[in-house]
One Martini backbone bead per residue (centre of mass of N, CA, C, O) as a GRO file, in nm:
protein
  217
    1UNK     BB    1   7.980   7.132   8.949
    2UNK     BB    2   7.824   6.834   8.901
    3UNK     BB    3   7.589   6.516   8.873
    4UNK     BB    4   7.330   6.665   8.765
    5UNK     BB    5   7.437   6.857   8.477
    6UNK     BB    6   7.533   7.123   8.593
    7UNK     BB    7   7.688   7.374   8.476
    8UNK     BB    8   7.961   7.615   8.505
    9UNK     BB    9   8.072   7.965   8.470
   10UNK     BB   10   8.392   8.175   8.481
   11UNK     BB   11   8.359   8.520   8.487
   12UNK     BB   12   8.641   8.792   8.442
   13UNK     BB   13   8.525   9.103   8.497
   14UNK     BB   14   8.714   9.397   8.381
   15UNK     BB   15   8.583   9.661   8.462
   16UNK     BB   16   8.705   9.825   8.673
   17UNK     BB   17   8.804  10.173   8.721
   18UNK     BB   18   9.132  10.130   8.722
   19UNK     BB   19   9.147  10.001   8.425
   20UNK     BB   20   9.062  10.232   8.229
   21UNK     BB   21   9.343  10.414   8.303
   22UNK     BB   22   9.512  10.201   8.181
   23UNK     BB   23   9.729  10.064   7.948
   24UNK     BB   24   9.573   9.766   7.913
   25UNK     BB   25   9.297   9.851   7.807
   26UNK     BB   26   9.332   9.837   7.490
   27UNK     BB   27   9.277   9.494   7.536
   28UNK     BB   28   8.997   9.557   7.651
   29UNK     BB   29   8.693   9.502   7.729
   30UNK     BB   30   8.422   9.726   7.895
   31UNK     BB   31   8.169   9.640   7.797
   32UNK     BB   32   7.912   9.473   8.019
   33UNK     BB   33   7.706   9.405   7.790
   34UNK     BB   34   7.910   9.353   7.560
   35UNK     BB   35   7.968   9.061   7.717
   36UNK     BB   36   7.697   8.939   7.786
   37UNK     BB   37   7.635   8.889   7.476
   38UNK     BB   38   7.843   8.728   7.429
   39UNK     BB   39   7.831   8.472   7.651
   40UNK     BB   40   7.557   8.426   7.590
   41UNK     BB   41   7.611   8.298   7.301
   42UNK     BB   42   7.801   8.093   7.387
   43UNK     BB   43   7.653   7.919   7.547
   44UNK     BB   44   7.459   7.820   7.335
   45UNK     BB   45   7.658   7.705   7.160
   46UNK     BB   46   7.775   7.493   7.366
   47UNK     BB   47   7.511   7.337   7.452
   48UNK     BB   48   7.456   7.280   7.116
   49UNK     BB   49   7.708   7.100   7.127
   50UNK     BB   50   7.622   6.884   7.333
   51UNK     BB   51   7.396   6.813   7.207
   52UNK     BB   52   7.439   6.718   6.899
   53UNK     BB   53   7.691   6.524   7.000
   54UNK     BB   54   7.651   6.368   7.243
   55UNK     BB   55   7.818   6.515   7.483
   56UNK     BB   56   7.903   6.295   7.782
   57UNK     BB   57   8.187   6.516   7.916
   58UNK     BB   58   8.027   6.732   7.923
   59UNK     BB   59   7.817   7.037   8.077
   60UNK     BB   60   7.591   7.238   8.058
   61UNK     BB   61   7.542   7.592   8.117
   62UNK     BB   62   7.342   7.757   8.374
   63UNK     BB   63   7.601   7.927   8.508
   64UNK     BB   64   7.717   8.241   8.603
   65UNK     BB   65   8.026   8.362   8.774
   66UNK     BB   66   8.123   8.656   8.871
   67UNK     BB   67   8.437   8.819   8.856
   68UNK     BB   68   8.489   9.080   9.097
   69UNK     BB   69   8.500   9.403   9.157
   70UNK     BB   70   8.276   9.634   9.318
   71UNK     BB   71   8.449   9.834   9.505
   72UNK     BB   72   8.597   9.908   9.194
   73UNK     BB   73   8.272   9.994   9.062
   74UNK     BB   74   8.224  10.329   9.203
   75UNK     BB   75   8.259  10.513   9.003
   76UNK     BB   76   8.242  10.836   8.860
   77UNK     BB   77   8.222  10.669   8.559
   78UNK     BB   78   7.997  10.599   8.304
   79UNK     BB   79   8.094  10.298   8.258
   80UNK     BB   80   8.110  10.196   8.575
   81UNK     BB   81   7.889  10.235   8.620
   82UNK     BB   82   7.683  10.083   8.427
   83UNK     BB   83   7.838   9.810   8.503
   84UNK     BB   84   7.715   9.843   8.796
   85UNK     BB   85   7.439   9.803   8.696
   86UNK     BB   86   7.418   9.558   8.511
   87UNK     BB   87   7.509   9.373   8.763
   88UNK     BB   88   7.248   9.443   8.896
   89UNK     BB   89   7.056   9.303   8.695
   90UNK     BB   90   7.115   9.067   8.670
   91UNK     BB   91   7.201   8.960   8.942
   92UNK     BB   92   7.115   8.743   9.222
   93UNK     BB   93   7.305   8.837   9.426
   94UNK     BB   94   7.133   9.104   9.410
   95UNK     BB   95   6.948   9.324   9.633
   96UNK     BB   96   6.848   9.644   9.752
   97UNK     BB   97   7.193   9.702   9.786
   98UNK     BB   98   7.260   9.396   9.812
   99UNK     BB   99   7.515   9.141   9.877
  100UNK     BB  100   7.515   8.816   9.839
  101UNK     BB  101   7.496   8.470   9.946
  102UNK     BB  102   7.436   8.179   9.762
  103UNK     BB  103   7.136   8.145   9.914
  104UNK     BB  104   6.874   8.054   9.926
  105UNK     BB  105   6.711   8.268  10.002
  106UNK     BB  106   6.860   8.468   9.798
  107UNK     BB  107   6.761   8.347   9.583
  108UNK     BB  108   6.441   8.330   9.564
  109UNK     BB  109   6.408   8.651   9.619
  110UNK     BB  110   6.575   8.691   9.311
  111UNK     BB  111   6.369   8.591   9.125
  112UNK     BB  112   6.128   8.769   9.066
  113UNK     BB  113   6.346   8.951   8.844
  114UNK     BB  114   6.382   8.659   8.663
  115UNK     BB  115   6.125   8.536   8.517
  116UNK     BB  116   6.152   8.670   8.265
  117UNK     BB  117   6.415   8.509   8.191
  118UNK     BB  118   6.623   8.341   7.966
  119UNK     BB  119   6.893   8.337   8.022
  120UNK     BB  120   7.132   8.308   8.227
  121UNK     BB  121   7.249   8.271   8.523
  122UNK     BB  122   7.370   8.536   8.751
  123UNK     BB  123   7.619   8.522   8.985
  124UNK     BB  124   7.807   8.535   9.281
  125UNK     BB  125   8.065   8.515   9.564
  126UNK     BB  126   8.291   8.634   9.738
  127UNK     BB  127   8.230   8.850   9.858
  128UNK     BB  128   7.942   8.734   9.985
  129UNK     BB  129   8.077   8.506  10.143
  130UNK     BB  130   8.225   8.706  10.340
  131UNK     BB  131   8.000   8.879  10.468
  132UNK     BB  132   7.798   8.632  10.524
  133UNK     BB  133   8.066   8.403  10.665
  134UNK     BB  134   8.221   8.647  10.834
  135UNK     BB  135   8.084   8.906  10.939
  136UNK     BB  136   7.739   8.832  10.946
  137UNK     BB  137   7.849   8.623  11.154
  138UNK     BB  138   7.744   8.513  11.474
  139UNK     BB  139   7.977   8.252  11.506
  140UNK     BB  140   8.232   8.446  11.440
  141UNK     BB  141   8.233   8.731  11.613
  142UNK     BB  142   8.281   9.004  11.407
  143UNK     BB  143   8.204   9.267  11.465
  144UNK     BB  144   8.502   9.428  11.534
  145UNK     BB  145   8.564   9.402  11.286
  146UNK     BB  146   8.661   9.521  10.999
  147UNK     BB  147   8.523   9.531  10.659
  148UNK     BB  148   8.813   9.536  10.552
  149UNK     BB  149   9.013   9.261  10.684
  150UNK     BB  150   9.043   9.117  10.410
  151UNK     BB  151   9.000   9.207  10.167
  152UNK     BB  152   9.054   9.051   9.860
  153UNK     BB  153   9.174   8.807   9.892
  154UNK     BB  154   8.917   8.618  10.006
  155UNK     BB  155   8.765   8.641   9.769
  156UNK     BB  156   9.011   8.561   9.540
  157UNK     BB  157   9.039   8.274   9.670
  158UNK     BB  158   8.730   8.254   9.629
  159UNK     BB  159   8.709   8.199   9.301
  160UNK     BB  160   8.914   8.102   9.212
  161UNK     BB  161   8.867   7.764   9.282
  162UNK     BB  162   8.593   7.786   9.086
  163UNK     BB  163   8.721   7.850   8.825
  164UNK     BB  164   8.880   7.603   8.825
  165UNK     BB  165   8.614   7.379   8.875
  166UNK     BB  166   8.501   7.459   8.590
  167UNK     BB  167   8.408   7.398   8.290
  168UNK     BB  168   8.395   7.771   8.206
  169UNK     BB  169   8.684   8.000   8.113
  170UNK     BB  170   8.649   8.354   8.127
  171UNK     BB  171   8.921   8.550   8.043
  172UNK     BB  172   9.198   8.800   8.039
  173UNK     BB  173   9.429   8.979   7.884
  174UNK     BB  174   9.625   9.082   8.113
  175UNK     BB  175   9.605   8.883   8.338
  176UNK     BB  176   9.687   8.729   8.635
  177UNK     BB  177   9.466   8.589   8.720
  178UNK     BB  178   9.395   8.480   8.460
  179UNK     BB  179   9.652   8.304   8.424
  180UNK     BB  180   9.647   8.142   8.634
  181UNK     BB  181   9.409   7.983   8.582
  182UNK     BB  182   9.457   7.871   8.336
  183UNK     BB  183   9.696   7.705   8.426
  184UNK     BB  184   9.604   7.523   8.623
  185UNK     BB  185   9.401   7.378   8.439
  186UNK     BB  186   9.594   7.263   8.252
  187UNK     BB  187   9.739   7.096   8.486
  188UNK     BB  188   9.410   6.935   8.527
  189UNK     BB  189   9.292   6.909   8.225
  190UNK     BB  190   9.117   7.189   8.149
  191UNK     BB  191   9.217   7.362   7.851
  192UNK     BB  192   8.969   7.353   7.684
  193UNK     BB  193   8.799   7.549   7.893
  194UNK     BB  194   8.985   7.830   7.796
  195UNK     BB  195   8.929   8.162   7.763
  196UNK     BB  196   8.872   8.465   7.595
  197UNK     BB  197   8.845   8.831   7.607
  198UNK     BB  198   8.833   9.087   7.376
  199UNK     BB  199   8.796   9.333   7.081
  200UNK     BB  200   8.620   9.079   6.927
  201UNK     BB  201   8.592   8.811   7.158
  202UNK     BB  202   8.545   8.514   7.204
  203UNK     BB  203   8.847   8.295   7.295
  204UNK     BB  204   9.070   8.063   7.254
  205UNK     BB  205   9.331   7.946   7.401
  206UNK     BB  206   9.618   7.884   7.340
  207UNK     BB  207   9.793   7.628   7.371
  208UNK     BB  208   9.551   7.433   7.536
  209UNK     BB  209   9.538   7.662   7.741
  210UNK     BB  210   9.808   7.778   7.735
  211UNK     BB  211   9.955   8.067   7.857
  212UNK     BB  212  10.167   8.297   7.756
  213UNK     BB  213  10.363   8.491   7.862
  214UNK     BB  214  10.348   8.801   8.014
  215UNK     BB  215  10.287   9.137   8.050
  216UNK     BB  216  10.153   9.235   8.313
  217UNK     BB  217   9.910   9.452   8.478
   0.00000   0.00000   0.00000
């Protein structure tokens, strides 16, 4: 989100393996087709909610950025695959199997294969970040750190931050890291933006954007 005019929307996509056979997989929608489906009309409706009122406070959104963890979506589940077929093909931070870091040189890259797309840009970032901002950046000399020596943490560090500065964020339902996000962004006076995706659709958060308590997952 800038003074440019371009809003960018923050979507928690709960879709990794671990999640489909835990036992709160039934409060949550699982097919990140129909999800980016849901996203996508979503969006529609809200920047041309902006042009029609012209509502000068709020920001259209032109990005999407996608939280979510990649190294637990290879699993061998039919729909965990799809899944991660899925944002490999929409996301512009992804080509060739390889997840970068949303560096002008990676959109160039990756714009040939959204030529003709007219959706909105889907775009990764903490993974991406950290991989070439820290492990295969040569001025931090990190060549024999392991690869996952940061674990989860420092993305969902950067993705959290990102999330929180959105003009408008889609998380889900009985997710902890969801239900953070949501908490920061109303005491920063940004509960308007706070939206939920279920099996029904993506909703408002009620009361005003704080999510109440609730039996984390």
């Amino acid at each position: 989100s800038s003074s440019s005019g371009a809003g960018y929307m923050v979507f928690h996509a709960r879709v990794e393996s671990n999640i489909m056979t835990h036992q709160c997989a039934r409060f949550m929608e699982s097919n990140l087709t129909k999800l980016f489906g849901w996203i996508d009309d979503f969006i529609e409706e809200y920047n041309t909610n902006i042009t029609v009122n012209k509502d000068s406070e709020h920001q259209p959104v032109s990005g999407i950025m996608v939280a979510t963890s990649r190294s637990n979506m290879k699993q061998h589940d039919e729909m965990a695959v799809e899944n991660f077929n899925v944002l490999n093909e929409r996301s512009v931070s992804y080509l060739d199997g390889k997840l970068y870091s949303l560096t002008t040189d990676a959109i160039q890259e990756t714009r040939t294969k959204h030529t003709n797309d007219n959706r909105t840009l889907v775009f990764e970032c903490g993974e991406g970040w950290v991989r070439e901002g820290f492990y295969n950046s040569p001025s931090r000399n990190l060549a024999q750190v392991p690869k996952n020596y940061y674990g989860d943490i420092l993305p969902q560090i950067l993705d959290f931050w990102l999330a929180v500065q959105a003009d408008v964020f889609v998380g889900v339902l009985m997710s902890t890291w969801s239900t953070d996000v949501w908490t920061t962004r109303y005491y920063q006076g940004k509960g308007g933006g706070n939206f939920q995706y279920t099996k029904e659709g993506i909703l408002a958060v009620p009361n005003g954007g704080l999510p109440t308590l609730q039996r984390p997952c």
